[in-house]
C-alpha positions as CSV (number, residue, x, y, z in Angstrom):
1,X,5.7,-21.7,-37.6
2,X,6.0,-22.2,-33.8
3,X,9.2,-22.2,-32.5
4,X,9.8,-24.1,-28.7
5,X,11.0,-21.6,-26.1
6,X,12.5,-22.2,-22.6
7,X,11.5,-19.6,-19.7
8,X,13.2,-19.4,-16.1
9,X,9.8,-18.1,-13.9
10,X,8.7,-18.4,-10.6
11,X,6.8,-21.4,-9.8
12,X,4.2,-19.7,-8.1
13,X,3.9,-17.5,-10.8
14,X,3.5,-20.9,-12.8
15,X,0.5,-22.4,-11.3
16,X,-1.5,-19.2,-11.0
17,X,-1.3,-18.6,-14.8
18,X,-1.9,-22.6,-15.5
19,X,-5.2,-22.3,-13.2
20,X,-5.8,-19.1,-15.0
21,X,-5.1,-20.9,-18.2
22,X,-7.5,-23.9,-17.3
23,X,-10.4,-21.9,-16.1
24,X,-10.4,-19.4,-19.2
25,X,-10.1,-22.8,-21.5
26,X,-6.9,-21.6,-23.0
27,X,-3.1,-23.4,-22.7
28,X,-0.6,-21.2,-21.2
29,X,1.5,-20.8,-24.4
30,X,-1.6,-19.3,-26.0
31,X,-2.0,-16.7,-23.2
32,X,1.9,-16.1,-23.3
33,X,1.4,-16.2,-27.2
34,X,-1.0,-13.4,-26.8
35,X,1.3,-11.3,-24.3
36,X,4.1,-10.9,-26.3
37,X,2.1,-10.2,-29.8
38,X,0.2,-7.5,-27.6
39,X,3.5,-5.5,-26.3
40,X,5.2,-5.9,-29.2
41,X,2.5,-5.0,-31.7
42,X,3.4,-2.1,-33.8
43,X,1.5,1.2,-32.6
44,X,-2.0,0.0,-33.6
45,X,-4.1,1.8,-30.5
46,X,-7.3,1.3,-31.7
47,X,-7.1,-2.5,-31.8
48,X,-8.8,-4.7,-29.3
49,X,-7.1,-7.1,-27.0
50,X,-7.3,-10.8,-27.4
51,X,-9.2,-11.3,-24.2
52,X,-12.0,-8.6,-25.4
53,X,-11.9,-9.8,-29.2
54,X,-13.3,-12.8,-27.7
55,X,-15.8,-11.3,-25.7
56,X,-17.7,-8.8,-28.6
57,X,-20.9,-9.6,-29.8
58,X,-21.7,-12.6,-26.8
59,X,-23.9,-10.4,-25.4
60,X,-27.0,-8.9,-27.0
61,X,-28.4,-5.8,-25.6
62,X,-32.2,-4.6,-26.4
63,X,-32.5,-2.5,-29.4
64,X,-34.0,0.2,-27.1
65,X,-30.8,0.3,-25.0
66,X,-29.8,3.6,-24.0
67,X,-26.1,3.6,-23.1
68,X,-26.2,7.0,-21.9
69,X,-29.1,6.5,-19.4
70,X,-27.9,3.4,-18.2
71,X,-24.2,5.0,-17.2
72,X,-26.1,7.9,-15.6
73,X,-28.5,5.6,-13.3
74,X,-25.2,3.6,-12.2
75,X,-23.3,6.3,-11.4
76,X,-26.8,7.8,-9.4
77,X,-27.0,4.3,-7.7
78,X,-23.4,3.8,-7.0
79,X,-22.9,7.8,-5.3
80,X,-26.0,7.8,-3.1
């Protein structure tokens, strides 16, 4: 059941979340929505944000991916 709730925030604060809203395809009581149910989930650490959830499995690696060799040549690259 949704309930209608009125918020005082900054208007700035406003149009940088509705932009973030519109470019991420989401309405800003679904990003709100999110918020709250994440801080005020009960002590569940191992579960994923929203924001991940939505991101598992897009991507398909190789089957020969090595996860370990691939952290170890960034890090070489990225400390030369």
């Amino acid at each position: 059941m949704s309930t209608k709730l009125t918020l005082t925030i900054d208007k700035s604060i406003i149009e940088r979340a509705k932009f973030y809203a519109k470019q991420t395809g989401r309405s800003l009581s679904e990003l709100i929505e999110n918020y709250l149910a994440d801080i005020t989930k009960e002590s569940n650490q191992t579960a994923i944000s929203p924001k991940l959830e939505k991101l598992v499995g897009s991507v398909k690696l190789p089957e020969d991916f090595n996860e370990q060799e691939e952290l170890q040549s960034y890090f070489e690259k990225k400390h030369k």
